[in-house]
KEMIMI-401879 format. One record per residue: x, y, z of N, C-alpha, C in turn; residue number from 1; residue in one letter. Coordinates in Angstrom, 3 decimals. Layout:
+----------+----------+----------+----------+----------+----------+----------+----------+----------+-----+----+
|      n.x |      n.y |      n.z |     ca.x |     ca.y |     ca.z |      c.x |      c.y |      c.z |   i | aa |
+----------+----------+----------+----------+----------+----------+----------+----------+----------+-----+----+
|        X |        Y |        Z |        X |        Y |        Z |        X |        Y |        Z | NUM |  a |
...
+----------+----------+----------+----------+----------+----------+----------+----------+----------+-----+----+
***
This chain:
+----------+----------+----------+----------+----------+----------+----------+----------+----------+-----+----+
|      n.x |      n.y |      n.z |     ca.x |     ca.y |     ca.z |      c.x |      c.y |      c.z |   i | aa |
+----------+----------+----------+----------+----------+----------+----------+----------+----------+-----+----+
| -200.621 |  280.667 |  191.705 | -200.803 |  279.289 |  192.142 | -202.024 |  278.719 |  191.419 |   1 |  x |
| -201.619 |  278.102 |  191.010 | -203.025 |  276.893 |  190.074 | -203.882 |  276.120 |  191.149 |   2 |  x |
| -205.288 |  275.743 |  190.468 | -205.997 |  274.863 |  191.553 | -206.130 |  273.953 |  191.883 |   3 |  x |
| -205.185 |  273.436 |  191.419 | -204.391 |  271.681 |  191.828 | -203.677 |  272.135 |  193.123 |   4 |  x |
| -202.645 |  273.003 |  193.303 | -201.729 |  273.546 |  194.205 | -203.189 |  274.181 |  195.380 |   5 |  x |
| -203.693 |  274.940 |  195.008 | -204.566 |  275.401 |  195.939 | -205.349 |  274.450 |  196.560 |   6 |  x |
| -205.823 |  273.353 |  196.301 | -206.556 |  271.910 |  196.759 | -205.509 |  271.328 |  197.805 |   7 |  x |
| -204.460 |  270.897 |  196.782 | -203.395 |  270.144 |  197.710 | -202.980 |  270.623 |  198.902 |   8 |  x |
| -202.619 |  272.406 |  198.875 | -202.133 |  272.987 |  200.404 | -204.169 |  272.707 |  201.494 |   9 |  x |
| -205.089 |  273.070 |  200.814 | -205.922 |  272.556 |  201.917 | -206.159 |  271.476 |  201.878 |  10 |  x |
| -206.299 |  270.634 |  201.673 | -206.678 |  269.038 |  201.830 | -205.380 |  268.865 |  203.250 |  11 |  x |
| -204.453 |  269.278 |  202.852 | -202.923 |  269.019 |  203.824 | -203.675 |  269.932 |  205.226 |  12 |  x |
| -203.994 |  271.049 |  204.994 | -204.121 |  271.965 |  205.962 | -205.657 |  271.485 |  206.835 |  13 |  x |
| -206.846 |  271.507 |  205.877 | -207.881 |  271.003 |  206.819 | -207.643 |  269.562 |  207.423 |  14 |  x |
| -206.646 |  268.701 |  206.987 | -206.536 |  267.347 |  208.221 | -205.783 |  267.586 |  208.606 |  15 |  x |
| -204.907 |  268.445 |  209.176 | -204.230 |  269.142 |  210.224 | -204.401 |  268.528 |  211.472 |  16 |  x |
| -204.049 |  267.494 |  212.155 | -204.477 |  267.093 |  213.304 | -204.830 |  268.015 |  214.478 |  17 |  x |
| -203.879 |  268.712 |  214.487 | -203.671 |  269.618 |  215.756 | -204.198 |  270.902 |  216.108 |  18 |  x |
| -205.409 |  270.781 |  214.505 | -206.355 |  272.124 |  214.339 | -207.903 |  271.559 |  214.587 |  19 |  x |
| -207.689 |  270.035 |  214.419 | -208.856 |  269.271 |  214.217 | -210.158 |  270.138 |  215.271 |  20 |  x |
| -209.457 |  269.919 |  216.132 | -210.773 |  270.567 |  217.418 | -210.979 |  271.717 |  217.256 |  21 |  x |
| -210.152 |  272.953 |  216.510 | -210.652 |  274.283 |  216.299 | -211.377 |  274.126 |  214.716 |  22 |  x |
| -210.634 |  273.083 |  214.145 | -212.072 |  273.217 |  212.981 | -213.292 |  272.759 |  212.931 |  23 |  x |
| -212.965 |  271.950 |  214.171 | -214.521 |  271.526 |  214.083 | -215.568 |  272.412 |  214.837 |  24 |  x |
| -215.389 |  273.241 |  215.211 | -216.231 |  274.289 |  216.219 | -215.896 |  275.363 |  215.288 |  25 |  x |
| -215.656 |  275.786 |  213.937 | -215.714 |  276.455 |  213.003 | -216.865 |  276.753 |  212.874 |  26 |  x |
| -217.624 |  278.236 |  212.564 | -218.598 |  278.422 |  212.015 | -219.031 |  279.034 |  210.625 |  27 |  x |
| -218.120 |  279.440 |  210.190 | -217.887 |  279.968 |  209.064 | -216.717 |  279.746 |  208.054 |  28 |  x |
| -216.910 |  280.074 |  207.422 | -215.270 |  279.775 |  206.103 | -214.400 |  280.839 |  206.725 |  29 |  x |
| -215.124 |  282.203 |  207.115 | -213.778 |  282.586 |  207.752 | -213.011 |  282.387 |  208.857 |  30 |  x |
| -213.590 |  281.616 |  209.380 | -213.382 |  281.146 |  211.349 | -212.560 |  280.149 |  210.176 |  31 |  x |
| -212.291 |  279.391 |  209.562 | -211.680 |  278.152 |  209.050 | -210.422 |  278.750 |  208.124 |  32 |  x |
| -210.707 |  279.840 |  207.697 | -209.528 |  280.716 |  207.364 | -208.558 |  281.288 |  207.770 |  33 |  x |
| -209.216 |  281.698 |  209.191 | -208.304 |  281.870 |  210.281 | -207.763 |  280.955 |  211.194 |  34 |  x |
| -207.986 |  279.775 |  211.053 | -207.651 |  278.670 |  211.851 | -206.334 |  278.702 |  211.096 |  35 |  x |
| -206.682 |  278.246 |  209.799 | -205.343 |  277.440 |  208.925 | -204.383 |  278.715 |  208.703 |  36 |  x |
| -204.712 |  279.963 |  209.225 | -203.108 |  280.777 |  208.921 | -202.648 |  280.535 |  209.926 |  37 |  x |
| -202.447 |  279.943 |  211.334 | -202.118 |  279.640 |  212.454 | -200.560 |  278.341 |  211.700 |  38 |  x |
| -200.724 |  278.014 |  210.357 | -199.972 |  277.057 |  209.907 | -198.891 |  277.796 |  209.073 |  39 |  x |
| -197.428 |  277.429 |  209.614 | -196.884 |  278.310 |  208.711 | -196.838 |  278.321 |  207.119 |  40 |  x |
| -197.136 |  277.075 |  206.593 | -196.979 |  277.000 |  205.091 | -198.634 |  277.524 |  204.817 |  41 |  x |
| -199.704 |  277.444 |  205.044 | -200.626 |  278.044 |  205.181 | -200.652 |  279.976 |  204.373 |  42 |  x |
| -200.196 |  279.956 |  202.938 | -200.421 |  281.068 |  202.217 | -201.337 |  281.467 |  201.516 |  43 |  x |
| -202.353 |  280.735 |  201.463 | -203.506 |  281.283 |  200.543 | -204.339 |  282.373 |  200.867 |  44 |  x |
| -204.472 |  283.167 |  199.808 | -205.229 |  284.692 |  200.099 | -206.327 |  284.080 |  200.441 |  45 |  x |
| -207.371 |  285.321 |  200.898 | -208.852 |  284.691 |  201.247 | -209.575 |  284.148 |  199.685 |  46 |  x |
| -209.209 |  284.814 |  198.809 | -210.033 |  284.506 |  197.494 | -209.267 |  283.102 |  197.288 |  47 |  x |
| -208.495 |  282.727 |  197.310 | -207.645 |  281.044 |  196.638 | -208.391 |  280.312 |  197.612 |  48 |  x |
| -208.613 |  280.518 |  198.725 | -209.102 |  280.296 |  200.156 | -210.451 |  279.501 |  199.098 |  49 |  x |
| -210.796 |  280.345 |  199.172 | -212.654 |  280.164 |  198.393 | -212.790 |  279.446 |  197.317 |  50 |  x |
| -211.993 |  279.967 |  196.195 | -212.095 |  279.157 |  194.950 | -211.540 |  277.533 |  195.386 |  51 |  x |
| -210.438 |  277.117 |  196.651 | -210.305 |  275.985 |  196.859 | -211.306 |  274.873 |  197.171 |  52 |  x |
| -211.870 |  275.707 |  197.703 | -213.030 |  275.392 |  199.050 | -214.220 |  274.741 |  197.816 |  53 |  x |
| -214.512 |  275.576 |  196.865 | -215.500 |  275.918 |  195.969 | -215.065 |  274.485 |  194.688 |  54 |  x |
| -214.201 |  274.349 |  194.678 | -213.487 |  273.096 |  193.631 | -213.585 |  271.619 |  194.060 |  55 |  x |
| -213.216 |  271.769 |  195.804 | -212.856 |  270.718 |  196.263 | -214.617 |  269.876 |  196.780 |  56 |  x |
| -215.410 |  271.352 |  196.860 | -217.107 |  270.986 |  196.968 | -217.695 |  270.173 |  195.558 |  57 |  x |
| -217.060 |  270.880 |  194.587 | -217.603 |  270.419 |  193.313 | -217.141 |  269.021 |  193.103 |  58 |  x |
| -216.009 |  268.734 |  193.188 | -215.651 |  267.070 |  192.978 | -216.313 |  266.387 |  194.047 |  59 |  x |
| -216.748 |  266.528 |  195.160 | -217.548 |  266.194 |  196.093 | -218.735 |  265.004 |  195.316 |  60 |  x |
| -219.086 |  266.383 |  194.676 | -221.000 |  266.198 |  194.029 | -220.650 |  265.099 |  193.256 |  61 |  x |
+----------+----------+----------+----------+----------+----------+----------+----------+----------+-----+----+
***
């Protein structure tokens, strides 16, 4: 999976309405990792997990 595909499934997955209140009492990337496998399309290993996370921070800046 490329990191266009890896962005797009979280951007979809962290506004998740119906996770909203368990992500927001998230304390960690892995508490937020484990939220979003609760989603069935929700496949990203923990490392795609990170490098998403890590891409989607950088366009941020």
């Amino acid at each position: 999976m490329d990191i266009e595909e890896i962005k797009h499934m979280l951007f979809h997955a962290l506004t998740e309405e119906s996770l909203e209140a368990k992500l927001d009492a998230a304390k960690s990337q892995q508490e937020v990792y484990g939220i979003l496998q609760e989603l069935d399309y929700f496949t990203l290993s923990m490392e795609e997990f990170q490098q998403g996370i890590k891409a989607m921070q950088n366009e941020a800046e």
